[in-house]
N, C-alpha and C positions, 0 to 999 in steps of 0.2 A: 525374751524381753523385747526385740526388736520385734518381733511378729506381735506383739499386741500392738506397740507403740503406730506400728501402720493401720491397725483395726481399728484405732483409736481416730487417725489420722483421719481415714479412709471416712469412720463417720461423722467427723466436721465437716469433712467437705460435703457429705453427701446433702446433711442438715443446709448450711450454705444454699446448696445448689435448689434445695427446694424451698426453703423461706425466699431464696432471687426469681424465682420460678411463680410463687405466690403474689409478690409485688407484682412483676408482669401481667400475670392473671387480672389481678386487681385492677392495676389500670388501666386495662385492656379490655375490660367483662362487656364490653356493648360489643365489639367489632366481633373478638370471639363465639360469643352467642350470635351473632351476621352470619358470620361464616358457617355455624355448624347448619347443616343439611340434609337432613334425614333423606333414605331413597325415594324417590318418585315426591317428593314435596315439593311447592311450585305457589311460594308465602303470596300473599293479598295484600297490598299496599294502600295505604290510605293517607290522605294529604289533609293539613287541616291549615286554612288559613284566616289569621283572627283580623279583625277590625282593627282601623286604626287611622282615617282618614288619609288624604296623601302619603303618610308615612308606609301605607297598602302599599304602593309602589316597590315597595321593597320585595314584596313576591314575586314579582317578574324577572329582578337579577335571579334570583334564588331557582327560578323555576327555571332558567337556562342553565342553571350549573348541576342542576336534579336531571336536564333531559341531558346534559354532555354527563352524564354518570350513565346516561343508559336506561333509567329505572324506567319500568312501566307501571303507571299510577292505575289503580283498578275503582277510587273513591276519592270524591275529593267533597269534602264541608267547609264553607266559609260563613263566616259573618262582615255585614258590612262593607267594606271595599275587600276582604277575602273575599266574598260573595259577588263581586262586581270581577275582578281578576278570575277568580275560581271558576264561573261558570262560563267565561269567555273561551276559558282554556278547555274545561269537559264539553264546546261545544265544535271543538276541532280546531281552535288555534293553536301555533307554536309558541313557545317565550319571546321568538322573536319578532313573530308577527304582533304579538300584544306589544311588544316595546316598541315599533311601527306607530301601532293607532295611539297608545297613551300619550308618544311625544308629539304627534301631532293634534293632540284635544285641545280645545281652548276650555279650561276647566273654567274660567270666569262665564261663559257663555253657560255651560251646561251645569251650573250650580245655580244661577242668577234664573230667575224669569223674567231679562232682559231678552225678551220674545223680537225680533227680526224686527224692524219699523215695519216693513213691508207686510207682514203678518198682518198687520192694523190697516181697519177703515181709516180713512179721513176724519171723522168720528172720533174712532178709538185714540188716532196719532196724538191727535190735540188735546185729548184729555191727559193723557201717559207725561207729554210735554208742557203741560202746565201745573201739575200738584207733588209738593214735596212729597206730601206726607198723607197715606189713605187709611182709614181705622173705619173699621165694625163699627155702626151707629144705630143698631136695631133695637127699636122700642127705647130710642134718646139716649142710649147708655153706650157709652164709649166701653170699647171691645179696643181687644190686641188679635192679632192674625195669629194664625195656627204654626208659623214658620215663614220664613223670608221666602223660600220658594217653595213650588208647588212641586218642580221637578220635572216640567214635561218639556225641556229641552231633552234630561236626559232619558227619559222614558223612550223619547222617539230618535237619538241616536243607539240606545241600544236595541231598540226592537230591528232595526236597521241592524245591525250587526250579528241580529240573532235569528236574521229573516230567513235562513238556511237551514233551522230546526225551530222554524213557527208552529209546525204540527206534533210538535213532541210537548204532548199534555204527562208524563210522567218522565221525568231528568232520570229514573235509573236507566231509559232508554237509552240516554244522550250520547256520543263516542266512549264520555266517561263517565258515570254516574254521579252526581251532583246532586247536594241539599243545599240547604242555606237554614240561618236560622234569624228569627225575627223573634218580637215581644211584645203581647196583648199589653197596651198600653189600660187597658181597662183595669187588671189584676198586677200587673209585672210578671205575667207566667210565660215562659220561653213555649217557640212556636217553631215548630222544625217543619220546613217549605219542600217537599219533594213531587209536587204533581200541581199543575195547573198550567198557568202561561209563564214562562223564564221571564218575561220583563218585568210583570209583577211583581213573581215572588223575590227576585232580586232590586226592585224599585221597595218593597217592603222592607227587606233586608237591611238597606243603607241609608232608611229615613232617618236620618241625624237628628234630635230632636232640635229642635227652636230651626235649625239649618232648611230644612223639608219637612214638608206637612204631613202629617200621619195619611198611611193607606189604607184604606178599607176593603178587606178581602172575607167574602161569605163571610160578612156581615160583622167582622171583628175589626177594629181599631186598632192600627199596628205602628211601630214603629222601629229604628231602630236594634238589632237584633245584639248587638252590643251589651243594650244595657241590662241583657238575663242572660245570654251564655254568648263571651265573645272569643268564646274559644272549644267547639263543642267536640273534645275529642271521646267524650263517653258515647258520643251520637255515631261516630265512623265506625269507632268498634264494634258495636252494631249490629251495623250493617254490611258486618263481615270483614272489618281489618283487623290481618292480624300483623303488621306492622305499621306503626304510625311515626309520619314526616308531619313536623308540625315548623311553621313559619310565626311567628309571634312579633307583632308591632306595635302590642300596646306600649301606653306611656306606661313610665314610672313615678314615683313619689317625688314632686318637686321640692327641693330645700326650702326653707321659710324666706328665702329674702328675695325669690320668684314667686311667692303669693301674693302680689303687690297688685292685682285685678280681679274684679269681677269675676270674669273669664277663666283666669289661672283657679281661683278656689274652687267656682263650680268644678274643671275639670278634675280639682285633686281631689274633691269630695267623690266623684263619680268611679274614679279608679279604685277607692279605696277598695272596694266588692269585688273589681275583674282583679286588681294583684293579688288580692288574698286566696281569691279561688285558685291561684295560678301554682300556688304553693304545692297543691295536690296533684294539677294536672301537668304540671313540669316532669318531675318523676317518671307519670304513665308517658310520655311520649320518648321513645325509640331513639329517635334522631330531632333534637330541637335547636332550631335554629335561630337566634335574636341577633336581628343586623343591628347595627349601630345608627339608631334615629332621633334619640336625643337634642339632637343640636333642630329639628323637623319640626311645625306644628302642624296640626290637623288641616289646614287648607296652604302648603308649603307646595303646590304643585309647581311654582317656575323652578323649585328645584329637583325634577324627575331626575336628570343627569345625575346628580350625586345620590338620591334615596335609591334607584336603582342599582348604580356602582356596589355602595353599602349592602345591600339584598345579594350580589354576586358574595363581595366579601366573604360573606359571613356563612354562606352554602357551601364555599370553598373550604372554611374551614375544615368541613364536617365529609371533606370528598373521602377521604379511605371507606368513613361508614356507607357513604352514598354507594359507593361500589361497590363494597362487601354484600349490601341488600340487593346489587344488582346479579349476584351471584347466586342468592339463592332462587331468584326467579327462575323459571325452565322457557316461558316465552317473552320476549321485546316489548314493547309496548307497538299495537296496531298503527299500520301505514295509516296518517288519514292527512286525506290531500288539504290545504285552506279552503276556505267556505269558499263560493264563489259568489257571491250575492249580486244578481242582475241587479241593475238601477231601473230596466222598464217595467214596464205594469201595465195591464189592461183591465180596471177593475168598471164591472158591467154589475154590480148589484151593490146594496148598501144594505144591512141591518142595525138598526140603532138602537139599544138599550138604557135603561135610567133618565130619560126625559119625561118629564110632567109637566112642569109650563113650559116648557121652549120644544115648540111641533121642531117635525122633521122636516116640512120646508124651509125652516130657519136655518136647522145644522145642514143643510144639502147646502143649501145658500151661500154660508159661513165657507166651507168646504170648496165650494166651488166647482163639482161636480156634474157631469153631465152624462145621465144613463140612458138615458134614451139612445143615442148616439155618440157609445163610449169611443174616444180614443188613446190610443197608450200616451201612459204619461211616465212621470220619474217619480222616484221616490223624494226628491227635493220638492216638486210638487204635493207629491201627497200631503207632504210635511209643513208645509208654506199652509194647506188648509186647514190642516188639526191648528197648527200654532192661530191661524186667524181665527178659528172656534174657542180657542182656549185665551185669545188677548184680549176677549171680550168681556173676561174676568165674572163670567155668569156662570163657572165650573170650578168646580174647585178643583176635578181632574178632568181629564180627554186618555182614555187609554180608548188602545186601537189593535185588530188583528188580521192578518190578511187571510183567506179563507181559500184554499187552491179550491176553482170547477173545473169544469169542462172545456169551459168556453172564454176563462179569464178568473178573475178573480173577487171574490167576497170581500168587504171590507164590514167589519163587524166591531163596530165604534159600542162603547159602554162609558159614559158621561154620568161625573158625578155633579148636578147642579149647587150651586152655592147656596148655605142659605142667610150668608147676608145680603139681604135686601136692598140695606140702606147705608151709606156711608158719608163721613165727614171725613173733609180733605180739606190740606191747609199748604199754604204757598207765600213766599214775600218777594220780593220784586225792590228793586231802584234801579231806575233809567233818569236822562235829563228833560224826558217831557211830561210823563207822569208824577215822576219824582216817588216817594217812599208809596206801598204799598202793600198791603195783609189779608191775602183771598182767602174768604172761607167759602165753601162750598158744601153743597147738600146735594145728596143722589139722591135717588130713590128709581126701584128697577121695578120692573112686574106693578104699578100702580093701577091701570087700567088694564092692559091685557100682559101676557103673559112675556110679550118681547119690547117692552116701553121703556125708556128710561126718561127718568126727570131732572135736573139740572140747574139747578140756582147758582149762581156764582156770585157775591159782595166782595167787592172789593173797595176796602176801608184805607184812609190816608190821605194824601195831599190832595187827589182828587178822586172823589167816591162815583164807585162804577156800580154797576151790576147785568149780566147777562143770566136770561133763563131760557132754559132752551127744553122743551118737550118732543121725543122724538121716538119711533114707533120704525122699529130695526128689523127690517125684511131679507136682510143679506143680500143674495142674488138679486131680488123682484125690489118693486118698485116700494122704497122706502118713503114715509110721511114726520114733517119736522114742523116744528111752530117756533120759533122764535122770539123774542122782546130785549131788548137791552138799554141800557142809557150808558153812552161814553163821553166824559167829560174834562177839557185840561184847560188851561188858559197857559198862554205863551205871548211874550215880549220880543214884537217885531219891527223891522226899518218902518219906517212909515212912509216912507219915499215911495216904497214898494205898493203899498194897500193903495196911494196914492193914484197909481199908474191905473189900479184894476176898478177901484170905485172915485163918484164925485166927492172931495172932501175938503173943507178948507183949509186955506194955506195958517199954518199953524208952528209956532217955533221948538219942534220936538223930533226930537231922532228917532225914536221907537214908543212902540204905543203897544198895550195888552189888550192881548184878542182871549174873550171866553169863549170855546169852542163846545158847543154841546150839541151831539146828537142823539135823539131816540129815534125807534125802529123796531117796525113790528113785523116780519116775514112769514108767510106761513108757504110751503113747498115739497117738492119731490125729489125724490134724487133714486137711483140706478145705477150697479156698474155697466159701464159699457166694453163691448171686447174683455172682461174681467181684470179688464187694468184700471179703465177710465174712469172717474164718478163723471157723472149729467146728470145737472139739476136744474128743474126749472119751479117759478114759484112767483108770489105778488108781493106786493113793501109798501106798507103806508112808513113814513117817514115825516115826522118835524127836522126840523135843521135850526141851529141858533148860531149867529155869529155876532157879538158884538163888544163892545170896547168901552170901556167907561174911563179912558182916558180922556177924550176929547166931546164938547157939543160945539152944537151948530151957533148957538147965541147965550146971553147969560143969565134966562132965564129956563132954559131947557136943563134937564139931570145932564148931568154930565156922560151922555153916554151916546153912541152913535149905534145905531142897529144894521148891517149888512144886510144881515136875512135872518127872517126868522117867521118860518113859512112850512107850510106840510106840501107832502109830495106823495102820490101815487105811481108805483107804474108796476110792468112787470121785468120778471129780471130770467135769465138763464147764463148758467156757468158749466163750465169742463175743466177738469182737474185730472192730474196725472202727478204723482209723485212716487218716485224709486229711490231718491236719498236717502243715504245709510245714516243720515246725522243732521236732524236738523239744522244747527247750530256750525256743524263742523265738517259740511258733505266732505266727502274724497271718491263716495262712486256716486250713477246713477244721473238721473233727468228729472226733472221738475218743469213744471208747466200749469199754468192755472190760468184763464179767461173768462170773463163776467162780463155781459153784458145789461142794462139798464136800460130798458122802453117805459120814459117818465109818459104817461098819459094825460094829467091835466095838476094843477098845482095851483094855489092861490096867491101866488109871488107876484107883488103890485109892478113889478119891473119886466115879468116874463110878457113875451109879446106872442111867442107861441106855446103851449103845453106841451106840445107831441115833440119831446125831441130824444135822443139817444147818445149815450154816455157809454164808451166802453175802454175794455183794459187790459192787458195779459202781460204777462211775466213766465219767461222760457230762462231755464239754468241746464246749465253740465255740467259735473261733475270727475275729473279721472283723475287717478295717482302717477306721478310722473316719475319717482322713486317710491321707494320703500313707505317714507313718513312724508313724503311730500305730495301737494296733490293742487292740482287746479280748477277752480271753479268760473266758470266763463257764463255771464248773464245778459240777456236781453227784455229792456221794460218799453212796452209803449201805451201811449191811451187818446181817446180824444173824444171830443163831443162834438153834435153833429146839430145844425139847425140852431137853435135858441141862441143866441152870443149872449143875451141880459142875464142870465142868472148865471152870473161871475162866483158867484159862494160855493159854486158846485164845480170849480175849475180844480187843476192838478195844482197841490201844494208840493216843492220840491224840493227838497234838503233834512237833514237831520240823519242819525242812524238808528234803525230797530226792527229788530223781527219780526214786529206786531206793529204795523202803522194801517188804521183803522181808513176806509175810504177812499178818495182819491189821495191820502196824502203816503206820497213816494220818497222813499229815504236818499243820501247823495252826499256823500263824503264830499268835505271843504266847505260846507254851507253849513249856518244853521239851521233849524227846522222852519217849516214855512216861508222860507228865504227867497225861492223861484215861483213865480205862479204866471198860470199860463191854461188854456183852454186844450191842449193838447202838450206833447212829451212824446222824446224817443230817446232812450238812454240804453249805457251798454258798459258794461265791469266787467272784468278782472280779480281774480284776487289769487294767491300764490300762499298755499297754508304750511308748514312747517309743523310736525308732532316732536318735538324737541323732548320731550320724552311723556311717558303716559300720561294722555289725559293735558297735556299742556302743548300750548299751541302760539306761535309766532306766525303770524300775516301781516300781508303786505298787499295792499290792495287799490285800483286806481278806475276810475267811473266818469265818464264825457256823457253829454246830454245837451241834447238842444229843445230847449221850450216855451211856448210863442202860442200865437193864436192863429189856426189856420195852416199847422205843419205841416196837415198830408195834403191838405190842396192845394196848394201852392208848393210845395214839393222841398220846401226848407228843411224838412226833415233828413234830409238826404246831403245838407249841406255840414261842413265843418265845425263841431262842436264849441258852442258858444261856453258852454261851462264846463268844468274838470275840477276835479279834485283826485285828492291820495291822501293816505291811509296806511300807518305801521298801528296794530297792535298785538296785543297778549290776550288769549283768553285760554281759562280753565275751566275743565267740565265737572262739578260736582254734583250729589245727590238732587241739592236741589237749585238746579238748575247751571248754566254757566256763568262764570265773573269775567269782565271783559272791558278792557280799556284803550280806548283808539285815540289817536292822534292824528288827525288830517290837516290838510292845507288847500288853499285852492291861489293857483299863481293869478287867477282873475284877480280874488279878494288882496291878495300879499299878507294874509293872516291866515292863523291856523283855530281851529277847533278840538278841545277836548269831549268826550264822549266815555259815559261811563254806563254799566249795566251789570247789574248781579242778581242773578236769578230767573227762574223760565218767566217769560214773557206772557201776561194775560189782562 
């Protein structure tokens, strides 16, 4: 009896021990299955990491916590910024050398096709700097852009980064075997990228749509790889994995009371396809890891510190499995030293692909190249030229490869030219001397030859303007421009003052309204010089109108008094130089522009001689004295030479604005037109403050002595007769900056307000 009751005993507990044994099992079945290891097997690892815009960042924690597990990755497949991290790392980066470059990216720079000012002609600068807003206008019909950016910041930082496996045309070459996948935007059919040029196929990869403009790769129309497979682990399997590490940063299903945008529905409508396929492909992946990105949205890059963190996180989770799979490997993953990417270059040839209107003396030009008598340059140079080829907005791309010879290097450029032709551009403005205004503008490119551009500019409002400009863009060599504008304002000024400079009679009024109107017809040349400078030389017929319908001479005369209003011949040449990081807000760089004006004969019942000479230049610096602070130091002078009678053509001096047409020189504590004088030498200050992005606190303070006869008689060199200062506020927006000054001038004992919103034209 006792001897069953043990047998009996014996087998509950045995039952026990093996239903406890099961549970185990059970929850255990992935590590278990890790561990087991058949002899001489030696598994194939395969990494897959999905799209997900900056929330991608999470694969760099992840991929530190996968290389401190040891594992050797033998494939790796991404989409989209999986595809931008993924193929950094298969081309011999560490985790941590990726965490290195990603937290020093400026991702605003390399998302935007906010291309370097310096990039741009003089030309280019002033266009970029006057129009909110540019649209598609071919064949009259307003068009939308293909995407906010083109992408060739990032095109040419990563080819840059990947300048050390530029010759590897097939990625399973690469340290580690590498695809990406993109989607024919034509069909929506998935496009799996394993051979050609890495910048590409990973610039195709992570075209975001509306974000980046689709790429065209033999001859297909690509886009973002996201939106058909953004998570291609049937692709690694493959290609020989037979265990799969999968990294996952899509979003998820947002609740209904975050659909409250545009924005948010598009993206929940877009997810609904990548969650639901995820269903299947969860399961198949091995080891999956989803950090915690929730709180992240797709361009959340100021915060890499924490998406990254999270990406460790959630790798860490999953370490027992991490190192169970590193057990059944038989070898490490290969030593492979960091890229070393030289910065010099000596490239002695060019091969140019995809041009039809714009010759290759244009793109050499653009470029800035010099083959005949190559010297080593940097790759910031090289870069400096694509981006001047691509700011000229005549491409819709600039991709680029460097070609190792003999003897230096091939540079083998493939340009996709644009085909719009024709654009409307629109822009608004208020200042206190113009007052309200509404630019519309009309391009047109390629009209006569294939490098021309055309240029209408109205501007409608308190005072109706218009400038047209035709101009035939040689890059390097000597460029041809034709000119025409009319600029027009009327301002109320002391009278005492007009008094001093013309005969007028004594009359009981304090201020009197001057209509200022000029037209101007230039036709000219220009050239860079040393590949910094522009020089241009050129002819100007000119009317000139100054007059006042406040006052006459008697009481049967209009009521109107005429200064001048007289046409003018001469010739003119100028020199320009500008390195200013910011129009509006320099902190680095030099500025310098000089014009000079040889009037040859004019019909001005007052002028005693024609031949006379008018000239002008304006020198700045630029440098940051802190972090957000920075100093901007200026030098203005001008003077006329010979003629004293034609007074209308003297420097007018006061007012503030970044666009002050002729001799008239801006000058905190005055108001405009306030100083006038045959000559001027002025000299500012200003102390700028970024008190945080994009907002700006200055402080600025400007002396000037101006008279008739400064440099020859040497008064110019004397103690400044005016002064003024200056506290204001401006902000930089899309279109244009908002800016309100406050000056004073201890002459006056009175202060001036000053207002301005919007780029200056």
């Amino acid at each position: 009896m006792q001897s069953t009751s043990f047998k009996i005993l014996d087998t509950l507990i045995l039952i026990v021990m093996l239903f406890a044994s099961n549970i185990i099992v059970s929850q255990d079945k992935d590590i278990l299955e890790i561990h087991d290891n058949p002899e001489g097997q030696d598994v194939k690892v395969g990494l897959v990491l999905s799209g997900g815009g900056a929330k991608g960042l999470a694969h760099i924690g992840a991929l530190k916590v996968i290389e401190e597990a040891g594992i050797r990755i033998d494939y790796i497949g991404g989409t989209s910024m999986g595809a931008i991290v993924g193929s950094l790392y298969a081309s011999g980066y560490s985790a941590k050398e990726l965490d290195s470059i990603f937290r020093a990216v400026d991702f605003d720079v390399l998302i935007q096709d906010d291309l370097p000012r310096k990039a741009k002609t003089f030309y280019e600068r002033e266009d970029s700097e006057k129009y909110a807003l540019t649209l598609p206008f071919d064949n009259f019909k307003i068009g939308l852009p293909q995407g906010l950016s083109k992408g060739q910041n990032f095109f040419n930082e990563f080819a840059r980064l990947t300048s050390h496996v530029h010759e590897v045309d097939d990625f399973s070459k690469l340290p580690i075997p590498f695809f990406c996948m993109s989607t024919n935007i034509a069909n929506g059919e998935q496009i799996l990228l394993d051979k050609g040029y890495l910048p590409e196929a990973v610039s195709a990869s992570g075209a975001l749509p509306s974000i980046f403009s689709p790429i065209e790769l033999d001859g297909i129309l690509m886009t973002d790889g996201g939106v058909a497979n953004n998570y291609p682990i049937e692709e690694i399997r493959k290609k020989g994995a037979e265990i799969v590490i999968g990294i996952d940063v899509q979003d998820s299903l947002m609740p209904r009371d975050e659909l409250n945008s545009v924005t948010n529905i598009m993206l929940q409508i877009s997810n609904f396809r990548t969650i639901e396929a995820m269903k299947s492909k969860m399961p198949e992946t091995d080891v999956y890891i989803k950090p915690s990105i929730s709180e992240f949205s797709l361009i959340s890059f100021d915060q890499a510190d924490k998406i990254i963190a999270n990406g460790e996180k959630a790798a860490f989770a999953n370490y027992e499995k991490l190192r169970a799979i590193k057990r059944r490997q038989k070898t490490s993953k290969p030593s492979i030293k960091a890229p070393k990417n030289s910065d010099t270059l000596l490239i002695n040839s060019l091969v140019v692909s995809g041009n039809q209107r714009y010759t290759r003396s244009y793109i050499k030009g653009k470029l800035k190249l010099k083959l005949n008598n190559p010297k080593t340059t940097t790759y910031k140079k090289l870069y400096e030229g694509i981006n001047n080829l691509s700011a000229t907005g005549n491409f819709d791309r600039v991709s680029h490869r460097l070609i190792d010879k003999e003897d230096g290097k091939e540079l083998v450029l493939n340009v996709k030219e644009s085909k719009n032709t024709t654009l409307l551009r629109l822009a608004l403005h208020y200042d206190d001397l113009y007052k309200t205004a509404a630019l519309i503008n009309f391009t047109k490119k390629s009209l006569l030859f294939n490098n021309d551009v055309l240029s209408l500019d109205v501007a409608l409002g308190d005072n109706i303007r218009y400038d047209f400009d035709y101009y035939i863009d040689k890059g390097f060599y000597w460029s041809i421009g034709l000119k025409n504008s009319i600029n027009r304002f009327n301002r109320n000024v002391e009278y005492e003052l007009v008094r001093e400079d013309f005969s007028l009679p004594d009359i009981e009024v304090n201020k009197i309204n001057l209509d200022y109107l000029d037209f101007k017809t230039q036709f000219y040349v220009e050239t860079l010089l040393n590949q910094t400078f522009s020089l241009g030389l050129g002819a100007e017929y000119r009317r000139f109108r100054l007059i006042s319908e406040t006052i006459g001479e008697d009481e049967d005369q209009l009521p109107r008094v005429v200064f001048d209003n007289s046409n003018y011949w001469s010739t003119f040449s100028y020199l320009k130089f500008d390195s200013y990081n910011n129009k509006y807000f320099p902190s680095s760089g030099f500025f310098f522009d000089g014009n000079i004006n040889y009037y040859l004969f004019d019909d001005n019942p007052n002028s005693e001689n024609s031949n006379f000479v008018i000239a002008k230049a304006d020198f700045g610096y630029a440098f940051k004295v802190f972090d957000k602070t920075s100093v901007n130091l200026g030098l203005s002078a001008g003077n006329r030479w010979e003629e004293q009678n034609v007074r209308s053509l003297n420097f007018f001096v006061g007012g503030f604005g970044a666009k002050m047409i002729n001799n008239n020189i801006p000058f905190y504590g005055y108001d405009f037109l306030s100083i006038v004088g045959d000559s001027f030498f002025k000299t500012a200050i200003t102390l700028d403050y970024e008190i945080f992005s994009k907002n700006h606190i200055n402080l600025a303070a400007n002396y000037a002595n101006v008279g008739n006869g400064l440099f020859e008689n040497g008064e110019w060199l004397e103690s400044p007769e005016y002064s003024g200062y200056a506290l204001g506020y401006g902000l930089e927006t899309f279109a244009g900056p908002v800016q309100v000054k406050y000056s004073y001038s201890p002459e006056q004992k009175e202060g001036e307000w000053f207002f301005s919103i919007g780029f200056w034209f």
